[in-house]
Biopython code that builds the backbone (N, CA, C, O; Angstrom):
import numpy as np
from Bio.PDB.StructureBuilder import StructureBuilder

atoms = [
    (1, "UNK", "N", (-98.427, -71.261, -7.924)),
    (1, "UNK", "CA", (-99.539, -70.368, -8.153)),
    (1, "UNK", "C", (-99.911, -69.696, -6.836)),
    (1, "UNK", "O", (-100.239, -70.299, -5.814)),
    (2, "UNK", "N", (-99.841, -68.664, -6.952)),
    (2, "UNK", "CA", (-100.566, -67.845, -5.517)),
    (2, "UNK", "C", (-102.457, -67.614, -5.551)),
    (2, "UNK", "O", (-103.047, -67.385, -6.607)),
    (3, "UNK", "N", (-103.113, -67.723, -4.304)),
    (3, "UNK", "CA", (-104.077, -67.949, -3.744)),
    (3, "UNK", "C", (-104.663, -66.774, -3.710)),
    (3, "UNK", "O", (-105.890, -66.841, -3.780)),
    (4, "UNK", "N", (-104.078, -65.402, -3.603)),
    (4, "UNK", "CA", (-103.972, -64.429, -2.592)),
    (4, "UNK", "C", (-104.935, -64.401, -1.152)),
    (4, "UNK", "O", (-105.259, -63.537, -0.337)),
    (5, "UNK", "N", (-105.152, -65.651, -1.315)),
    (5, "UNK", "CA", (-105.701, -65.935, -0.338)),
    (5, "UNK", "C", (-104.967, -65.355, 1.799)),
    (5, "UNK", "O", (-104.172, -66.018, 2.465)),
    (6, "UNK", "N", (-105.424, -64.447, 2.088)),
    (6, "UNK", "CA", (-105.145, -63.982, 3.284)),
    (6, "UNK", "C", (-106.203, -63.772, 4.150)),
    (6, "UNK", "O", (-107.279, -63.274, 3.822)),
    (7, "UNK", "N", (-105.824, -64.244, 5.519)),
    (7, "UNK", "CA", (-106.796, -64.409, 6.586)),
    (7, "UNK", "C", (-105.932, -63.813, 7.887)),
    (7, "UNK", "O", (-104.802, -63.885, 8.370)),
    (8, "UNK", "N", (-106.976, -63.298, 8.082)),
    (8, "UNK", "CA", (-106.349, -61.872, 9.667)),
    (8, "UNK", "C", (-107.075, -62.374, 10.645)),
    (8, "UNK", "O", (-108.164, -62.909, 10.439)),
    (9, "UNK", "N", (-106.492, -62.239, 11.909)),
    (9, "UNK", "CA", (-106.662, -62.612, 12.799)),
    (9, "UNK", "C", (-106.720, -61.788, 14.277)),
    (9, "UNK", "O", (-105.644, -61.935, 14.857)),
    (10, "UNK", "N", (-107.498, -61.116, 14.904)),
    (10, "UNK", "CA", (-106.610, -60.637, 16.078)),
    (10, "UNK", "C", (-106.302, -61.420, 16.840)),
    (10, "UNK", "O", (-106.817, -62.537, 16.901)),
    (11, "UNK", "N", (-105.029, -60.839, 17.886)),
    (11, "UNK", "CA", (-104.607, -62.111, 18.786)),
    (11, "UNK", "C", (-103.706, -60.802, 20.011)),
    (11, "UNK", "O", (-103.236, -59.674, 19.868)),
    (12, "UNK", "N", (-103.822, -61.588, 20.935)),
    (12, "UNK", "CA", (-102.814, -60.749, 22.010)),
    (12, "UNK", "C", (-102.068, -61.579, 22.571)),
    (12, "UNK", "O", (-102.300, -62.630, 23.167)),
    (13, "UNK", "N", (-100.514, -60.647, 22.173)),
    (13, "UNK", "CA", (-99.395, -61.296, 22.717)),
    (13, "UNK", "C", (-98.092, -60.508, 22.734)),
    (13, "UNK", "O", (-98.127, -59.329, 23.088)),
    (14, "UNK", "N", (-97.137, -60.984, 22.434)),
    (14, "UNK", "CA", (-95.962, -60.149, 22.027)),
    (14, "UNK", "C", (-94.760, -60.986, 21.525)),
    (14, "UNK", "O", (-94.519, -62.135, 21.896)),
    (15, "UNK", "N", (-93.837, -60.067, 20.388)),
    (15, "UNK", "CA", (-93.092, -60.254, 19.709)),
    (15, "UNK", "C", (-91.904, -59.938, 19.754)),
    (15, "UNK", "O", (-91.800, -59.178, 20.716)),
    (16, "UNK", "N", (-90.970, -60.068, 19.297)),
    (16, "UNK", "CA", (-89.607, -59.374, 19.801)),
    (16, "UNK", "C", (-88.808, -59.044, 18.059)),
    (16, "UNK", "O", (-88.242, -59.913, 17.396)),
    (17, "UNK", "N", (-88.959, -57.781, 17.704)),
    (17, "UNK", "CA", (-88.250, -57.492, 16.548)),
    (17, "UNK", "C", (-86.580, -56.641, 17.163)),
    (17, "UNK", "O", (-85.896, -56.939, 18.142)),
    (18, "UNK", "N", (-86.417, -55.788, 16.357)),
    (18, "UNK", "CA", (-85.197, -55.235, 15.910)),
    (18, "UNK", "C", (-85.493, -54.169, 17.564)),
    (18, "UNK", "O", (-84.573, -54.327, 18.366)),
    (19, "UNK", "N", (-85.976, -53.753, 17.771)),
    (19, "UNK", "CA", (-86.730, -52.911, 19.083)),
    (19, "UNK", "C", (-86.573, -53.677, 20.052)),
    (19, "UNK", "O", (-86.010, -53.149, 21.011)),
    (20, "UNK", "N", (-86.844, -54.671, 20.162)),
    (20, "UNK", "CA", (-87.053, -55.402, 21.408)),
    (20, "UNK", "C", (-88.650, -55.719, 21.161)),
    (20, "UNK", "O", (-89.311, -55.584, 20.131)),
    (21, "UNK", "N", (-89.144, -56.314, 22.812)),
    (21, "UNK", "CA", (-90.424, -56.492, 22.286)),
    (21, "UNK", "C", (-91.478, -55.443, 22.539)),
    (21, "UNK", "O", (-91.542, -54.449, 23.262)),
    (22, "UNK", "N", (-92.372, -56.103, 21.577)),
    (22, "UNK", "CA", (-93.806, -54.858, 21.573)),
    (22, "UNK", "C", (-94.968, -56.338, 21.619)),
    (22, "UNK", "O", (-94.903, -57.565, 21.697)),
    (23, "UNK", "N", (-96.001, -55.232, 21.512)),
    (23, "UNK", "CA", (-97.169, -56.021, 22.263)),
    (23, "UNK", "C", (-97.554, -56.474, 20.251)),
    (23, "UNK", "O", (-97.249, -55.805, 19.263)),
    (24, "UNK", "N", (-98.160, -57.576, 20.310)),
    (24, "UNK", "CA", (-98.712, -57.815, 19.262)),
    (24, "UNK", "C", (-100.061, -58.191, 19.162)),
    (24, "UNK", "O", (-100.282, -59.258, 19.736)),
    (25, "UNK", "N", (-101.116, -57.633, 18.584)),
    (25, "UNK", "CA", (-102.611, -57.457, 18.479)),
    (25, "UNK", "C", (-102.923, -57.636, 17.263)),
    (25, "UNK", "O", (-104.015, -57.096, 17.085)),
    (26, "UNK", "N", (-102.367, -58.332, 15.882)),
    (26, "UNK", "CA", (-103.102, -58.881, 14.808)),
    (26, "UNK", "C", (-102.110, -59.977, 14.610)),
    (26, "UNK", "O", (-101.043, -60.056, 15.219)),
    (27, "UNK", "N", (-102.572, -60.871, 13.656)),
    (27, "UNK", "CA", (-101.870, -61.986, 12.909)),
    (27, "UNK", "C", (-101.968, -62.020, 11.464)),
    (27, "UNK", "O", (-103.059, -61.483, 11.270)),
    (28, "UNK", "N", (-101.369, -62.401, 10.051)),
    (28, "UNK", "CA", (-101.817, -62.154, 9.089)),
    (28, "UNK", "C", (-101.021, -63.763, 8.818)),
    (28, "UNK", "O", (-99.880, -63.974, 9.229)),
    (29, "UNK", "N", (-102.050, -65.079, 7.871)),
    (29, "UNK", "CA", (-101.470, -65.656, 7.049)),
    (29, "UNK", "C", (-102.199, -65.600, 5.876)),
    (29, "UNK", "O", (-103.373, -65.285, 5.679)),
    (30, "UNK", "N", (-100.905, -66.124, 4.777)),
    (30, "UNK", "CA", (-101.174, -66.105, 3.407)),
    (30, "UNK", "C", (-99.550, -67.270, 2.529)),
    (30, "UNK", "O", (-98.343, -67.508, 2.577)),
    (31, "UNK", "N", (-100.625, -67.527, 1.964)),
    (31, "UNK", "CA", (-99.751, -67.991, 1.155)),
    (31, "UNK", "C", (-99.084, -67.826, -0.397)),
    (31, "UNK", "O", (-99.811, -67.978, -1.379)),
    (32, "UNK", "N", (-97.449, -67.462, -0.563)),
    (32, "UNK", "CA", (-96.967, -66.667, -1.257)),
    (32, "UNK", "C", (-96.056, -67.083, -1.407)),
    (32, "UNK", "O", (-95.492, -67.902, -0.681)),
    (33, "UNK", "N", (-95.542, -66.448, -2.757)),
    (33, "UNK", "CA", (-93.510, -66.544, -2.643)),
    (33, "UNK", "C", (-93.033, -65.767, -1.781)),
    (33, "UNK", "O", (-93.377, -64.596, -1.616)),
    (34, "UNK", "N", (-91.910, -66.581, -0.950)),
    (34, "UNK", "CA", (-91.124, -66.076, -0.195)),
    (34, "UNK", "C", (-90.310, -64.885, -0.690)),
    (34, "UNK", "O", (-89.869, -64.774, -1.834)),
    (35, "UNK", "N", (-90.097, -63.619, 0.742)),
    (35, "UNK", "CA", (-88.869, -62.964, 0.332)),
    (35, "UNK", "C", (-87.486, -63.764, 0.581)),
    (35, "UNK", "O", (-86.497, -63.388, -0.049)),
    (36, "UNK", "N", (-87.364, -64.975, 1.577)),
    (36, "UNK", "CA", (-85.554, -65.230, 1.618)),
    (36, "UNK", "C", (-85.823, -66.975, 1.969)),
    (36, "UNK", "O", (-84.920, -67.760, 1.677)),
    (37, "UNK", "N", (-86.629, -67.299, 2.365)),
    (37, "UNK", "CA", (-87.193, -68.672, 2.779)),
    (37, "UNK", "C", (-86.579, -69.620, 1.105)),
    (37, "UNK", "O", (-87.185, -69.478, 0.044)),
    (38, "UNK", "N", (-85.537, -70.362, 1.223)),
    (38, "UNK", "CA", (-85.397, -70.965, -0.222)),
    (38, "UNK", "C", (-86.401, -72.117, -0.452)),
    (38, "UNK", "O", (-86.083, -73.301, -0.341)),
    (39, "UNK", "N", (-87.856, -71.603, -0.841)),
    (39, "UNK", "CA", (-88.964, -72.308, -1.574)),
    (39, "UNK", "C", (-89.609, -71.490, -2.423)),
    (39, "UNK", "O", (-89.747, -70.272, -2.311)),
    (40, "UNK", "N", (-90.160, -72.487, -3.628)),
    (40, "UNK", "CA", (-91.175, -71.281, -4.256)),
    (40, "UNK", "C", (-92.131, -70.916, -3.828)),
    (40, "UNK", "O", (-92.337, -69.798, -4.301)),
    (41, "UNK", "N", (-93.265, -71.335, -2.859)),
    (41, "UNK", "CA", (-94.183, -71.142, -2.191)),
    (41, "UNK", "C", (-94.048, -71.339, -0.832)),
    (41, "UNK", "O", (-93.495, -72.414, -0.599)),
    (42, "UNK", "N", (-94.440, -70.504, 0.475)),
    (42, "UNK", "CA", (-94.006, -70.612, 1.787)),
    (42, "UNK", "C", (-95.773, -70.129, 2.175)),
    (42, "UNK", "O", (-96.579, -69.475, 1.513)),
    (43, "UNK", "N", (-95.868, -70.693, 3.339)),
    (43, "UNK", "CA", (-96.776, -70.581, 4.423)),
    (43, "UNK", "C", (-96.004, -69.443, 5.063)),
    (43, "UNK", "O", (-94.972, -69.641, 5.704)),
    (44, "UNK", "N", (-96.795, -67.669, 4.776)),
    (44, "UNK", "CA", (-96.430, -67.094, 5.449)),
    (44, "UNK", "C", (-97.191, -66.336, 6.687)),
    (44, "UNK", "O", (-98.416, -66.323, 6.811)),
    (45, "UNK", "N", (-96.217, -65.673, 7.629)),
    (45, "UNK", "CA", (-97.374, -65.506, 8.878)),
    (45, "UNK", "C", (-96.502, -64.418, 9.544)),
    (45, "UNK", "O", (-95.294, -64.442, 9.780)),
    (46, "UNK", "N", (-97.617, -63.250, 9.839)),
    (46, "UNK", "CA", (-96.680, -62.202, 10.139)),
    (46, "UNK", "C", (-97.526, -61.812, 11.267)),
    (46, "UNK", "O", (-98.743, -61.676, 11.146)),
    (47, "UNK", "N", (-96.876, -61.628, 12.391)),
    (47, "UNK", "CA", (-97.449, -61.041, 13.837)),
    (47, "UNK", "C", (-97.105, -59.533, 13.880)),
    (47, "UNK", "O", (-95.964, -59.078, 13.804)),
    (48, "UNK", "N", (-98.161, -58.873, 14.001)),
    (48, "UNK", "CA", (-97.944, -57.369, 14.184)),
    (48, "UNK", "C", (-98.510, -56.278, 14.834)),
    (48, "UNK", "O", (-99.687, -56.268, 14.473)),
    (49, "UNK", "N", (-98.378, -55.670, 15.335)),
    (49, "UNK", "CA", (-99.257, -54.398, 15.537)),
    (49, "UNK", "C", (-98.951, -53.062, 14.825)),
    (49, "UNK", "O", (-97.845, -52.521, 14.810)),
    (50, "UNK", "N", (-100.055, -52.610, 14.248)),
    (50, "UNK", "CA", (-99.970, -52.080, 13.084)),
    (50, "UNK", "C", (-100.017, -50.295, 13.343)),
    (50, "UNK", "O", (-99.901, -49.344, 12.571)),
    (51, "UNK", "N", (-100.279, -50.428, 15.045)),
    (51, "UNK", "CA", (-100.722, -48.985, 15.597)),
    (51, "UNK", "C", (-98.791, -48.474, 16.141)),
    (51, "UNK", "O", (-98.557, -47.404, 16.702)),
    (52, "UNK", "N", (-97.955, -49.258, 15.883)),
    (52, "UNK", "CA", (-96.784, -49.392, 16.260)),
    (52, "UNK", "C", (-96.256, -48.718, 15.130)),
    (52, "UNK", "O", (-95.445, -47.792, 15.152)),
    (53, "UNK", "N", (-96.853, -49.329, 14.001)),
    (53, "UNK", "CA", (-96.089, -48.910, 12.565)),
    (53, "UNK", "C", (-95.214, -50.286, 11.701)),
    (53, "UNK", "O", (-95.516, -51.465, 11.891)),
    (54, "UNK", "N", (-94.259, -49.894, 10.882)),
    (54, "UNK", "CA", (-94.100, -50.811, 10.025)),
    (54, "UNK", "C", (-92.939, -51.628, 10.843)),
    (54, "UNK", "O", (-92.836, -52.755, 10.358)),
    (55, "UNK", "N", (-92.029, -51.416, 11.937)),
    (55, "UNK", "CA", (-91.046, -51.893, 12.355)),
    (55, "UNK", "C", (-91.458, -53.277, 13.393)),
    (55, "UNK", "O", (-90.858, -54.335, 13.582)),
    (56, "UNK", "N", (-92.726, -52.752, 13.938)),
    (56, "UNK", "CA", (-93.350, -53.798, 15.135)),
    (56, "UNK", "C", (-93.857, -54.908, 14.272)),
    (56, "UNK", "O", (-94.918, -54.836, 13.652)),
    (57, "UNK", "N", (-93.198, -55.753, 14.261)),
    (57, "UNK", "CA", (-94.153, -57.229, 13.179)),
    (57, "UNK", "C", (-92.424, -58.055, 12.849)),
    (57, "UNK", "O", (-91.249, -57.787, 12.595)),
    (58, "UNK", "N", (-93.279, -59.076, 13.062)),
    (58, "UNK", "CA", (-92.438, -60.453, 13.051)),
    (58, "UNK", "C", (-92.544, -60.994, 11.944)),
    (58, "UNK", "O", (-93.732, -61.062, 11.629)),
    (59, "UNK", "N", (-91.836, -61.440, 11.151)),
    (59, "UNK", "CA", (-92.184, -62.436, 9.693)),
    (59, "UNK", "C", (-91.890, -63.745, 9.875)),
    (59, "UNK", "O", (-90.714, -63.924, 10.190)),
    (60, "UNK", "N", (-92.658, -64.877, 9.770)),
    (60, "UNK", "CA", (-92.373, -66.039, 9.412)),
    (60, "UNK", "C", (-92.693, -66.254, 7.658)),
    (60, "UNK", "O", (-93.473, -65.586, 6.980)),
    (61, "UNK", "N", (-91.778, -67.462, 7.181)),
    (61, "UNK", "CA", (-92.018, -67.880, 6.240)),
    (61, "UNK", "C", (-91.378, -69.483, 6.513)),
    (61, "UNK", "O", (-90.306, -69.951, 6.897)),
    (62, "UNK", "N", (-92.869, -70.072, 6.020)),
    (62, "UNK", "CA", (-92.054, -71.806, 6.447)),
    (62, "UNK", "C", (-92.953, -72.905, 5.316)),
    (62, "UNK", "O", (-94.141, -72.849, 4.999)),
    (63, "UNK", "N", (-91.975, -73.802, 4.915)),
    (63, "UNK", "CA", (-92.574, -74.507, 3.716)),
    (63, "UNK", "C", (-93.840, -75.453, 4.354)),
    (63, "UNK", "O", (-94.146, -75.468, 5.547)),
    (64, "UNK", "N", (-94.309, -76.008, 3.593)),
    (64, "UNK", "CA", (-95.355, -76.017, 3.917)),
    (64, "UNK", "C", (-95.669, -77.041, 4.952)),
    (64, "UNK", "O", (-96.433, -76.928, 5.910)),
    (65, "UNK", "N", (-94.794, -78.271, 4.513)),
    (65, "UNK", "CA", (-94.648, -79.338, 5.462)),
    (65, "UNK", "C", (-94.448, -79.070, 7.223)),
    (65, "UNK", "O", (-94.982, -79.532, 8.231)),
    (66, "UNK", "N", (-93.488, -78.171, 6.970)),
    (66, "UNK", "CA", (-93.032, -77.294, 8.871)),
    (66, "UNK", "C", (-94.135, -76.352, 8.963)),
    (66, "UNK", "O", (-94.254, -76.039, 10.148)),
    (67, "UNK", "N", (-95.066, -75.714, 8.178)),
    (67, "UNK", "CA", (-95.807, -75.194, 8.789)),
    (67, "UNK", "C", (-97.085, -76.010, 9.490)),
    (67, "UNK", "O", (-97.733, -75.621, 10.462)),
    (68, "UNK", "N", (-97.286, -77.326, 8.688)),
    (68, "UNK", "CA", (-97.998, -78.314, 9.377)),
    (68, "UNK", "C", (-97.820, -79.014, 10.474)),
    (68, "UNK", "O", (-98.731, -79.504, 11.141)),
    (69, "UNK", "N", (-96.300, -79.112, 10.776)),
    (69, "UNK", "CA", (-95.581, -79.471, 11.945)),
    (69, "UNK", "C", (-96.007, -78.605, 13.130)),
    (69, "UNK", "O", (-96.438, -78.823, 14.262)),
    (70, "UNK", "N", (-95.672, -77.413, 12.314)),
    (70, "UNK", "CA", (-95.722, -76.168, 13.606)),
    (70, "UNK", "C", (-97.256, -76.409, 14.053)),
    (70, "UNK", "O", (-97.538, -76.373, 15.251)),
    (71, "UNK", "N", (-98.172, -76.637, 13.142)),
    (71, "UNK", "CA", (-99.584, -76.487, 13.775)),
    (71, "UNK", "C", (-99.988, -77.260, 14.510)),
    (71, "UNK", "O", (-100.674, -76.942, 15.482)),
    (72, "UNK", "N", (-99.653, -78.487, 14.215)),
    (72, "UNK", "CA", (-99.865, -79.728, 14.825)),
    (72, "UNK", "C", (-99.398, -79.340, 16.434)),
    (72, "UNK", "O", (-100.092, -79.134, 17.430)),
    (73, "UNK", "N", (-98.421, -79.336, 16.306)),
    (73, "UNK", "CA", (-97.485, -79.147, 17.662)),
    (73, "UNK", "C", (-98.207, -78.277, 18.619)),
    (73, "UNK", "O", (-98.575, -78.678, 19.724)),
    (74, "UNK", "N", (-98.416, -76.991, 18.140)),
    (74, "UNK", "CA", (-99.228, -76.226, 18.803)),
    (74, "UNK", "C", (-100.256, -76.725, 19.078)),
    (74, "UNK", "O", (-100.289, -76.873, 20.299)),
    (75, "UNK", "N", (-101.234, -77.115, 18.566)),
    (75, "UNK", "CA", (-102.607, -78.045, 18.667)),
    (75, "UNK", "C", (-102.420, -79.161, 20.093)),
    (75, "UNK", "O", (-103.182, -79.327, 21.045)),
    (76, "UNK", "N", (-101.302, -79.706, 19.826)),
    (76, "UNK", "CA", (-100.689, -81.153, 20.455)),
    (76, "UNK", "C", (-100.344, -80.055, 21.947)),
    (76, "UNK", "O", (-100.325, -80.745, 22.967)),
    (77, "UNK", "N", (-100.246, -79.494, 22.050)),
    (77, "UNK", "CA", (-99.240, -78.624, 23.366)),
    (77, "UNK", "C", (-100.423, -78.340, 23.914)),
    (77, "UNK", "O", (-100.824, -79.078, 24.814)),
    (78, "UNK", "N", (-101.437, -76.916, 23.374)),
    (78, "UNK", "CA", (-102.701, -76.658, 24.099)),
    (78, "UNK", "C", (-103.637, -78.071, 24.370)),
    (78, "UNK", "O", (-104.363, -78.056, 25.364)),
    (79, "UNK", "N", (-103.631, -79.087, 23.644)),
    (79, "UNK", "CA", (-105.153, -80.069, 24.045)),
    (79, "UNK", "C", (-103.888, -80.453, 25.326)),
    (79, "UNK", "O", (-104.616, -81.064, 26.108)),
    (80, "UNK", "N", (-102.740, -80.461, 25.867)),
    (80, "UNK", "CA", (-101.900, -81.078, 26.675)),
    (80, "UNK", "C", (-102.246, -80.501, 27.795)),
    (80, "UNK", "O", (-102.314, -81.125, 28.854)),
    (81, "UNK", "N", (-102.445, -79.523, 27.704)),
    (81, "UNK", "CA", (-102.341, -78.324, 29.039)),
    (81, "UNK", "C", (-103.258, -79.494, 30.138)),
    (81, "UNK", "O", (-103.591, -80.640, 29.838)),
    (82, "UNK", "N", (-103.499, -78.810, 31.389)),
    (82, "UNK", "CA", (-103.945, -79.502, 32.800)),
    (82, "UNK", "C", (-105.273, -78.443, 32.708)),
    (82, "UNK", "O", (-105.165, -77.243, 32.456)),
    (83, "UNK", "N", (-106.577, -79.172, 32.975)),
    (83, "UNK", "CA", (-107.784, -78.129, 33.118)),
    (83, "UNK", "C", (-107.523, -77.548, 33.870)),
    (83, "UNK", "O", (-106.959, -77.739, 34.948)),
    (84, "UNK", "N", (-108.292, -75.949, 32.905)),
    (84, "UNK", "CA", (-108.332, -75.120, 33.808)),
    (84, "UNK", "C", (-107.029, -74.524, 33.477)),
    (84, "UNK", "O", (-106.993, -73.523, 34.193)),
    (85, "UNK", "N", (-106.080, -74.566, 32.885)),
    (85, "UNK", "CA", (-104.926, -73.808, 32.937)),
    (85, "UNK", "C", (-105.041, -72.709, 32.305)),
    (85, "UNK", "O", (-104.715, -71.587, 32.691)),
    (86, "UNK", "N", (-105.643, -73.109, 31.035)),
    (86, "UNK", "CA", (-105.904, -71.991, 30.317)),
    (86, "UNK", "C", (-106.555, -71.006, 30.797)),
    (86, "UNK", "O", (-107.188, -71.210, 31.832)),
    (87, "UNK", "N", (-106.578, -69.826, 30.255)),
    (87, "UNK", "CA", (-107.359, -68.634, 31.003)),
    (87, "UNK", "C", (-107.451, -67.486, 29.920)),
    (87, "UNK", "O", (-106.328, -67.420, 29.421)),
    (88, "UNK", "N", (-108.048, -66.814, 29.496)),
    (88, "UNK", "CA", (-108.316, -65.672, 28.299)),
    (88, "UNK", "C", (-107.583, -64.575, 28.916)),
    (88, "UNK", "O", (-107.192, -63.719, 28.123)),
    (89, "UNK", "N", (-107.234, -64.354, 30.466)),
    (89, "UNK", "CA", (-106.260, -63.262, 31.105)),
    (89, "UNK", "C", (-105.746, -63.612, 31.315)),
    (89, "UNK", "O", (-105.695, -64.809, 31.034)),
    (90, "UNK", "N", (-104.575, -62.909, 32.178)),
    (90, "UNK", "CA", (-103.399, -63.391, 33.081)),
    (90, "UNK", "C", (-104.049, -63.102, 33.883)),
    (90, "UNK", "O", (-103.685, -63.236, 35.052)),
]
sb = StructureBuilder()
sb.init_structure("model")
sb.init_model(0)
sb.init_chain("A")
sb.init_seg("    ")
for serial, (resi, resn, name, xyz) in enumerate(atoms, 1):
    if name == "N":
        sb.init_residue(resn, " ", resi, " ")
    sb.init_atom(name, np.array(xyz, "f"), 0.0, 1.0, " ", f" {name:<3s}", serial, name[0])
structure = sb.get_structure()
């Protein structure tokens, strides 16, 4: 069953598509049927900048279990960092 549940995000960073990379300034997840991911339902998450057009944006699609992995991990990596590392600039 789909949710259409979708939540946007801005974020600054960058991505690397078919171009090479571009700067990326939104995030979009939702959860949906996949286009190629073999599950019926995928945790999807697409990084993009949208002032780029339709080519600049990254697609993830990951079942649901690895997308909990992935979060965790991430979670587990930033509380790791050394104070003070973090910084909102470069």
């Amino acid at each position: 069953m789909c949710t259409y549940r979708t939540e946007k995000v801005a974020v600054s960073g960058s991505g690397k598509g078919h171009d090479g990379w571009f700067p990326v300034t939104e995030a979009t997840v939702y959860f949906d049927h996949p286009v190629h991911a073999p599950a019926a339902h995928t945790l999807n998450v697409d990084f993009l900048n949208p002032a780029r057009g339709a080519g600049a944006r990254v697609a993830l699609e990951l079942d649901p279990e690895a997308a909990r992995a992935v979060a965790e991990v991430i979670l587990a990596t930033l509380d790791g960092l050394p104070s003070g590392l973090v910084t909102s600039t470069p």
